[in-house]
Each structure stands twice: as structure tokens, then as C-alpha cells.
N, C-alpha and C positions, 0 to 999 in steps of 0.2 A: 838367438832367442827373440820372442816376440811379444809385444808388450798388451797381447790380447790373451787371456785368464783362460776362459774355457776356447780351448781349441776345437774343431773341426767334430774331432770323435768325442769328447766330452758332450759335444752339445746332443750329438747323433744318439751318445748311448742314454743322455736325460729324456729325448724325447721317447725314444726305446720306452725307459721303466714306465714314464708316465701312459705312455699309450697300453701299457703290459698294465698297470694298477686300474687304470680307468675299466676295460676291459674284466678284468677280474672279479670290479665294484658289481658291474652286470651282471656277471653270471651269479652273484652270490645274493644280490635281487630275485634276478630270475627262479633259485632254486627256496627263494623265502616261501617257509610252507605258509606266513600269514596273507603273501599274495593272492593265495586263491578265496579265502575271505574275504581280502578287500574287495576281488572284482566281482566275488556275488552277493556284494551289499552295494557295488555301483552298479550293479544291472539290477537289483531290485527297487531303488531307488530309480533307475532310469524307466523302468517297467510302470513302475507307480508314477512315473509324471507322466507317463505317456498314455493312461490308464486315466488319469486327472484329466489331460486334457481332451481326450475323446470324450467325454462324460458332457466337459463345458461346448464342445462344438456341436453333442447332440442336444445339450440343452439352447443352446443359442439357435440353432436350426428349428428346433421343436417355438423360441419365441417368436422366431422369423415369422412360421408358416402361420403362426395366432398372430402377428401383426397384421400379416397378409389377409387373412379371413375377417379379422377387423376392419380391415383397409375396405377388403370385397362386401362388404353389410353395410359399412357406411356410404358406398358410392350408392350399393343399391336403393336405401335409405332416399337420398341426395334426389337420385334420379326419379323415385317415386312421388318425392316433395317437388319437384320442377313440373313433371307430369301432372301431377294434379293443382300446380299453379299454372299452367298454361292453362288447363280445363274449366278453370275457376275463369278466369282471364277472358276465356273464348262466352261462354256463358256471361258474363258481365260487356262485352262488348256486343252480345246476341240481342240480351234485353235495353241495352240504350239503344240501338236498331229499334228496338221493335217498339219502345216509349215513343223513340222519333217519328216509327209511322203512323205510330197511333196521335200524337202530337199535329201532324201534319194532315191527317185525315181529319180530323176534329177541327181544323182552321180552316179546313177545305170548307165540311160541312156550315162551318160557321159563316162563313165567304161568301156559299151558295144561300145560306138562310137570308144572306144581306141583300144579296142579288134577288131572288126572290120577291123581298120585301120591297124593293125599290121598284118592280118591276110593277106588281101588286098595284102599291101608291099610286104610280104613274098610268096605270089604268084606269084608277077608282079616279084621277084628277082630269083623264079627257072624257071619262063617262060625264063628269061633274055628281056621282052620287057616292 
């Protein structure tokens, strides 16, 4: 005799029932008539997140393409304000040009009136009149 309790077939025929009851618990799931309710309230629930979330990707998409068109208005904006600061710029750098030659011709003319005048003098001084 041997001083271990469940022998060999004991253990064999436990695992037997448990595997025969486990088995059994399934099928009696399986043929549960409220199963088919549960799975078409977890696909109407799944249907409805899935229904939520295309809604929020078309509406995320739809602020996308209005950031974008934001985006695109205010470079144009941007580019328009640069353009007419270069033009402003170029016209302000045209007219100091053009002060300058007018500046420069005016000291010319004043230059020659002096050359002139001296020229004049020094005539009127070997005439003696």
C-alpha cells in the first residue's frame, strides 16, 4: 500500500469530470438564447463607436482643410504686405536718388555761379573798370 491518497486513476478520472463539466459549462453558454442579444447590443454599440468616430475624423479633416485655407490666405496676405514693402522701399530709395541729384546739381550750379563770379571780378580788376 502506498502512502499517496489519489492514485494514478483517481487523478486521471478528476481530471476526466473536470474537463467533461468545463466543456458542458460551454455548450450551455453556447445554446444561452440571451447570447444573441448580447452580441447584437455589442455590435450596435460597436457600430455606434465606429459611426462616432468617422463623424470626428470627417470633422477633424473638414478643420484641417479650414486651417489650411487659413494658412493659404494668410501667406498670401504676408506675401502681398512684403511686396508692397519692397515697392514702397524701392520708391523711397528712387526719390533719395533723385533729392541727391537734384542736391548735387544745384551745388554744381552754385559752384559754377561762384566760378563765374570770380572769373567776372577778375576781369572787371585787369580792365581796372
Amino acid at each position: 500500500m502506498s502512502f499517496q491518497t489519489p492514485d494514478l486513476r483517481d487523478r486521471q478520472s478528476a481530471a476526466a469530470a473536470a474537463k467533461k463539466a468545463l466543456l458542458e459549462k460551454f455548450r450551455t453558454a453556447a445554446q444561452d438564447p440571451g447570447l444573441a442579444e448580447k452580441e447584437a447590443a455589442r455590435r450596435a454599440v460597436a457600430e455606434a463607436r465606429d459611426k462616432r468616430n468617422a463623424e470626428r475624423e470627417a470633422a477633424r479633416k473638414a478643420r484641417e482643410a479650414e486651417l489650411a485655407a487659413e494658412a493659404a490666405r494668410q501667406a498670401e496676405i504676408a506675401e502681398k504686405a512684403r511686396k508692397e514693402q519692397e515697392e514702397l522701399e524701392r520708391l523711397i530709395v528712387a526719390e533719395k536718388a533723385e533729392a541727391e541729384e537734384r542736391l548735387l546739381a544745384e551745388q554744381k550750379a552754385a559752384r559754377d555761379a561762384r566760378y563765374a563770379a570770380r572769373k567776372a571780378a577778375k576781369k572787371v580788376r585787369r580792365r581796372g573798370f
